[in-house]
C-alpha positions in Angstrom: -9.4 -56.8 -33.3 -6.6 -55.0 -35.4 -6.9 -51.3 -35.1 -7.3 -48.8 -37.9 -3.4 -48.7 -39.5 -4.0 -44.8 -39.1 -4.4 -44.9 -35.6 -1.5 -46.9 -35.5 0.8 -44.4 -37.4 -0.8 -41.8 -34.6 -0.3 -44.1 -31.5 3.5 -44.8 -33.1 4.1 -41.1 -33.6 3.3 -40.2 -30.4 5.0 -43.1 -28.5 8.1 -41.6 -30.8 7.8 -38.0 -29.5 8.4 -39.2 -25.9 10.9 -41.4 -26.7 13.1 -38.8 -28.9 12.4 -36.1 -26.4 15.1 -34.4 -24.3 14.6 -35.9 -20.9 -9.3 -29.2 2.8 -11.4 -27.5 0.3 -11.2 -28.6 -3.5 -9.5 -25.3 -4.8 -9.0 -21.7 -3.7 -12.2 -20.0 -3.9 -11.2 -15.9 -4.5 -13.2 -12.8 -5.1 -13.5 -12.6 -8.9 -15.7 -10.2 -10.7 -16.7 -13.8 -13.1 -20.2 -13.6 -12.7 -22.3 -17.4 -11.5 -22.7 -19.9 -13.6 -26.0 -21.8 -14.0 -24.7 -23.9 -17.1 -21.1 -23.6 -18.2 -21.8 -25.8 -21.3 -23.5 -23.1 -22.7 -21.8 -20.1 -24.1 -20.8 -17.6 -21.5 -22.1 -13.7 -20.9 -19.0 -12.0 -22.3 -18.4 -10.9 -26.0 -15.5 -13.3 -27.2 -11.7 -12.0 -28.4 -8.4 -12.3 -29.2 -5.0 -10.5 -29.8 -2.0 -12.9 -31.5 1.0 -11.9 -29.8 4.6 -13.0 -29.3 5.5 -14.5 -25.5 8.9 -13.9 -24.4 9.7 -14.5 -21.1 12.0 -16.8 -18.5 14.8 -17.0 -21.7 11.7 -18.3 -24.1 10.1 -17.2 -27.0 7.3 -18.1 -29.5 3.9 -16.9 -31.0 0.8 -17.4 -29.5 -2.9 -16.5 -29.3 -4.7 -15.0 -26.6 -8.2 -15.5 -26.0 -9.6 -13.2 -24.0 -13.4 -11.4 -23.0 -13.7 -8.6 -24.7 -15.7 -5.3 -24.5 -16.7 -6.5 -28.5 -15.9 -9.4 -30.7 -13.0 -10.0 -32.8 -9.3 -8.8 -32.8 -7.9 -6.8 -30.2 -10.8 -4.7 -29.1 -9.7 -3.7 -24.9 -10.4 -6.4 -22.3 -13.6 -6.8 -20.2 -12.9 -4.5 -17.1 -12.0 -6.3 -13.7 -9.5 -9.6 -12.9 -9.8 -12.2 -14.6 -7.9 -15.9 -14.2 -5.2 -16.4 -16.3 -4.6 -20.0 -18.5 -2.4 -21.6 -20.2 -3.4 -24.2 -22.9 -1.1 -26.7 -24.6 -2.0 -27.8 -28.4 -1.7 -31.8 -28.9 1.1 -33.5 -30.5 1.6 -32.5 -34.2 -1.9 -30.4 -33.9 -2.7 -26.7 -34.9 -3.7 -24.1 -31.5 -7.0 -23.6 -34.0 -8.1 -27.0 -33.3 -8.9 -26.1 -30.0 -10.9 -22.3 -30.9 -14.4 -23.7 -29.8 -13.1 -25.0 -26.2 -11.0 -21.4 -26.1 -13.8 -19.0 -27.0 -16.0 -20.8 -24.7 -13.7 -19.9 -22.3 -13.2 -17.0 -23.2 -17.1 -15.9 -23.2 -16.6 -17.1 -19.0 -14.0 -14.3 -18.7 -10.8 -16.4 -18.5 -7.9 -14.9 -20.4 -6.3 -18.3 -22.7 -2.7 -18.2 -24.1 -2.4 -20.9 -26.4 1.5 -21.3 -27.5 2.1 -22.5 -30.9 5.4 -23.9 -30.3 6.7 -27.2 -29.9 4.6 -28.5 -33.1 7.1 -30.6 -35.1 7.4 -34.8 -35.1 9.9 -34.4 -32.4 8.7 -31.9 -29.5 10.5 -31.9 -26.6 8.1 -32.2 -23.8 10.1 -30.1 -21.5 10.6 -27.5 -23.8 6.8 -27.5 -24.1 6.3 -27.3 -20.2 8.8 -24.4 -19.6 6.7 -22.2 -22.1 3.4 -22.9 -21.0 4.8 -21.6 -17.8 6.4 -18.7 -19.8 2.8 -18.1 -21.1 1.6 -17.1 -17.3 5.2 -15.3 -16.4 4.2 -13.1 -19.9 0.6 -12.6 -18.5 1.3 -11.8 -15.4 4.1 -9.1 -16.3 1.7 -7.9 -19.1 -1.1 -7.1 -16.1 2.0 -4.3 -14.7 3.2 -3.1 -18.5 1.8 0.2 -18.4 0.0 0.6 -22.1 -0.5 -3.4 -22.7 -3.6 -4.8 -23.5 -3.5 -6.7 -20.6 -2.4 -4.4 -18.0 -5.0 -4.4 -14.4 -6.9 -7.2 -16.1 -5.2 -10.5 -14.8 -6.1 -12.4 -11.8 -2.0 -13.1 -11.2 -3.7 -14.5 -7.7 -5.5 -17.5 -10.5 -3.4 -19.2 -12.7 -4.0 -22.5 -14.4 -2.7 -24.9 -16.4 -4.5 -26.6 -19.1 -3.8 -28.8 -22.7 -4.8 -31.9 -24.8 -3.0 -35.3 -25.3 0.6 -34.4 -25.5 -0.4 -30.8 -24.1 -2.1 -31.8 -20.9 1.0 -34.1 -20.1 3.0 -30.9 -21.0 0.5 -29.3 -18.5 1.5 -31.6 -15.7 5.2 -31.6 -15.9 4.9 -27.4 -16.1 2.6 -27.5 -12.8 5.0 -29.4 -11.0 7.6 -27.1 -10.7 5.9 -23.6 -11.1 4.3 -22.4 -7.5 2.1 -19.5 -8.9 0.0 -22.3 -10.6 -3.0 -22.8 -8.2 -5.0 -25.4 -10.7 -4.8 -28.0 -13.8 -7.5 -29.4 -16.2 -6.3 -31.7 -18.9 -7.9 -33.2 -22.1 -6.7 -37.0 -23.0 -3.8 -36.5 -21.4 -0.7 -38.0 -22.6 2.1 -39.7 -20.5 5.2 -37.5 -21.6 9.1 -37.7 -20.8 9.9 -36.9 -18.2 6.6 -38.6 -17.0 3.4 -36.5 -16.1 2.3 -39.6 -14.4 5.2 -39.0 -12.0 4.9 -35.1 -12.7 1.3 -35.4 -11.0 2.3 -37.5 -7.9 4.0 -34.2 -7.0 1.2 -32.0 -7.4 -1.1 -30.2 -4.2 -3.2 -28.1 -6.0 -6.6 -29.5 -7.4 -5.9 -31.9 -11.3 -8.6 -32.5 -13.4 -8.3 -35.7 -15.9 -10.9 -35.6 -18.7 -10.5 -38.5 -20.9 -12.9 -40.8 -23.2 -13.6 -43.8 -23.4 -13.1 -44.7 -26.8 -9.9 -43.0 -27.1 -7.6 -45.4 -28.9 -4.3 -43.0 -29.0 -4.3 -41.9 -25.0 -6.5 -44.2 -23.9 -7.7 -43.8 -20.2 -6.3 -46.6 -18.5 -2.6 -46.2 -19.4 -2.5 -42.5 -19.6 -5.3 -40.4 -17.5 -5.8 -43.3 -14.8 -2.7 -43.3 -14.2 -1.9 -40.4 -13.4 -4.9 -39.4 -11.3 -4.0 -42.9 -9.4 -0.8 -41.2 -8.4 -2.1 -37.4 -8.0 -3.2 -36.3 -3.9 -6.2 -35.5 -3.4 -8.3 -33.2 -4.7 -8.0 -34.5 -8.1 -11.0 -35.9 -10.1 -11.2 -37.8 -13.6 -13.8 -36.9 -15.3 -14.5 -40.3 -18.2 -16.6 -38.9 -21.2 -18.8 -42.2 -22.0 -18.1 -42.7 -26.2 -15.5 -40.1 -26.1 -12.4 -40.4 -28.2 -9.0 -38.3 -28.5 -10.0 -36.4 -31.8 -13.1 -35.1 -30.6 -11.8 -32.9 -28.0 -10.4 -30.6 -31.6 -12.4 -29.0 -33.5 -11.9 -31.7 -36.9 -10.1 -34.6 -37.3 -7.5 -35.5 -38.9 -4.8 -38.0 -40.4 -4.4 -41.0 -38.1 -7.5 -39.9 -35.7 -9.9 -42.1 -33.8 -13.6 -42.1 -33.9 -16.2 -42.9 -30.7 -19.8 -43.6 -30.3 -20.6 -40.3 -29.7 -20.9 -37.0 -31.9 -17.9 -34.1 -31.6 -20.4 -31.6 -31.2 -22.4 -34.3 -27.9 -18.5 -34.9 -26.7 -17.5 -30.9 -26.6 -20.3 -30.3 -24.7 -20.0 -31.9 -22.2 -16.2 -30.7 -22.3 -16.9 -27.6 -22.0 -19.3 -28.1 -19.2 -17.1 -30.2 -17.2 -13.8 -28.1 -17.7 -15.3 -24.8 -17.3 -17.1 -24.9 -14.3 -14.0 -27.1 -12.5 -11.8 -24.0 -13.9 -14.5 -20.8 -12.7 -14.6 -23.3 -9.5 -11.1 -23.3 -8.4 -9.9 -19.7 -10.4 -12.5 -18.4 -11.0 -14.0 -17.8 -7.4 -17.8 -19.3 -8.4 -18.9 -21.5 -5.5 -22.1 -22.0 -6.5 -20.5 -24.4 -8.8 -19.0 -26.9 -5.9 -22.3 -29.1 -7.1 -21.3 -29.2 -10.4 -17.6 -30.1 -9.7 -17.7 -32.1 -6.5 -21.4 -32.9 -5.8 -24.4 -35.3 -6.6 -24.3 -32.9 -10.0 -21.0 -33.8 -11.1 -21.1 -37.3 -9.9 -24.3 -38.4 -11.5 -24.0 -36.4 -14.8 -25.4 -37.9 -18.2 -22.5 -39.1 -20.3 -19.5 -39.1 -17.7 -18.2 -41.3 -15.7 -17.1 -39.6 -11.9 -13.8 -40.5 -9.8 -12.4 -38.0 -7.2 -10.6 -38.3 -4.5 -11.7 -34.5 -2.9 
């Protein structure tokens, strides 16, 4: 069957980015103040916020968002007293940070603190480039949680730091968690093989991966891209396969050259957001009455996805 010429264009795109490119227990379980979760698909107890800011750190420099919980709603109110994990999310290939706000917030409204880079967006990203500042994100973080006067300061977990992204973002994910040791967990969206390759990238890693993918992806499809690379991850690593999921609805709208899948966007980010969040409050957040919902009969028999770990 001949695919839809805009997928095509996207497939071709991304194929061109990587080419053109400059070369025991299932996580650590900490005392966080994140309160339990009885169902992290649902929006979270804390009021949801964000401050736009400019990272520089480790010879980098960019904008970025931070998503955050907040004592109110909206921009720049003070954080949520206590520790909370810090994350790094990367965008997908030629795609906008505010394609990813509903995934963010919801975050957000579980008490981890989101940077979201906006660099890196053009037809030719360098994948490495993307990978060193996601891991500049966290450096800024964590020196913003000692800057006497910042927003931030006492209100990072430095002890929690993870790695997340979509497509071209969660491959950017990979590579960055392979050579940063403060990173202590990864969950990825349709993750795309990058150069260098995250498939490789996650053979390397020991701390717990998470592969979400969908099904019906036609531009990162599961078995040459997320499969992969939880083929060659250790243990613990799961993939998480979103029955009818494709690689546009992990945004918030589609776009030129997107996919569709036999599911809603709004059926497909729920069960994103329920899957990722409870892995991420699991292994960062300190929240083991979760280890059902990530490891267990829960996770494994769960409407909609399809469940491979290796724990």
């Amino acid at each position: 069957m001949l695919r839809h010429p805009l997928r095509v264009v996207m497939a071709l795109l991304l194929t061109a980015a990587a080419v053109f490119t400059a070369a025991p227990a299932a996580g650590a379980l900490p005392t966080a103040n994140t309160p339990a979760a009885t169902d992290p698909s649902t929006t979270g107890p804390y009021a949801v916020a964000y401050s736009d800011v400019t990272v520089s750190a480790s010879g980098r420099s960019f904008g970025a968002r931070v998503w955050y919980p907040g004592s109110t709603t909206g921009s720049n109110p003070p954080v949520v007293p206590g520790a909370h994990p810090g994350l790094a999310f990367g965008h997908g290939f030629f795609q906008g940070i505010t394609q990813y706000e509903s995934l963010l917030k919801h975050y957000a409204s579980w008490g981890v603190i989101t940077v979201t880079p906006k660099s890196q967006g053009g037809l030719f990203p360098s994948h490495t480039a993307f990978a060193d500042d996601l891991n500049a994100a966290l450096t800024w973080l964590t020196t913003q949680n000692t800057t006497s006067g910042s927003r931030f300061a006492g209100a990072v977990d430095t002890d929690h730091l993870g790695l997340s992204g979509h497509s071209m973002g969660g491959g950017a994910a990979l590579l960055a968690a392979a050579r940063n040791p403060a990173v202590k967990s990864v969950s990825t969206l349709a993750a795309a093989e990058t150069n260098p390759s995250a498939v490789a990238a996650s053979g390397a890693l020991k701390v717990p991966a998470q592969y979400v993918g969908g099904s019906a992806d036609t531009i990162a499809g599961v078995a040459d891209n997320q499969r992969k690379m939880f083929d060659a991850k250790p243990a613990p690593t799961q993939l998480r396969v979103i029955t009818g999921g494709f690689h546009c609805g992990f945004e918030d709208s589609s776009g030129f050259g997107c996919d569709s899948g036999t599911i809603t966007r709004a059926a497909q980010q729920r069960l994103t957001q329920g899957v990722t969040t409870s892995y991420l409050l699991y292994t960062l957040g300190g929240d083991t009455s979760l280890y059902d919902q990530v490891w267990g009969s829960a996770a494994q028999n769960l409407t909609g996805v399809v469940y491979s770990a290796k724990p």
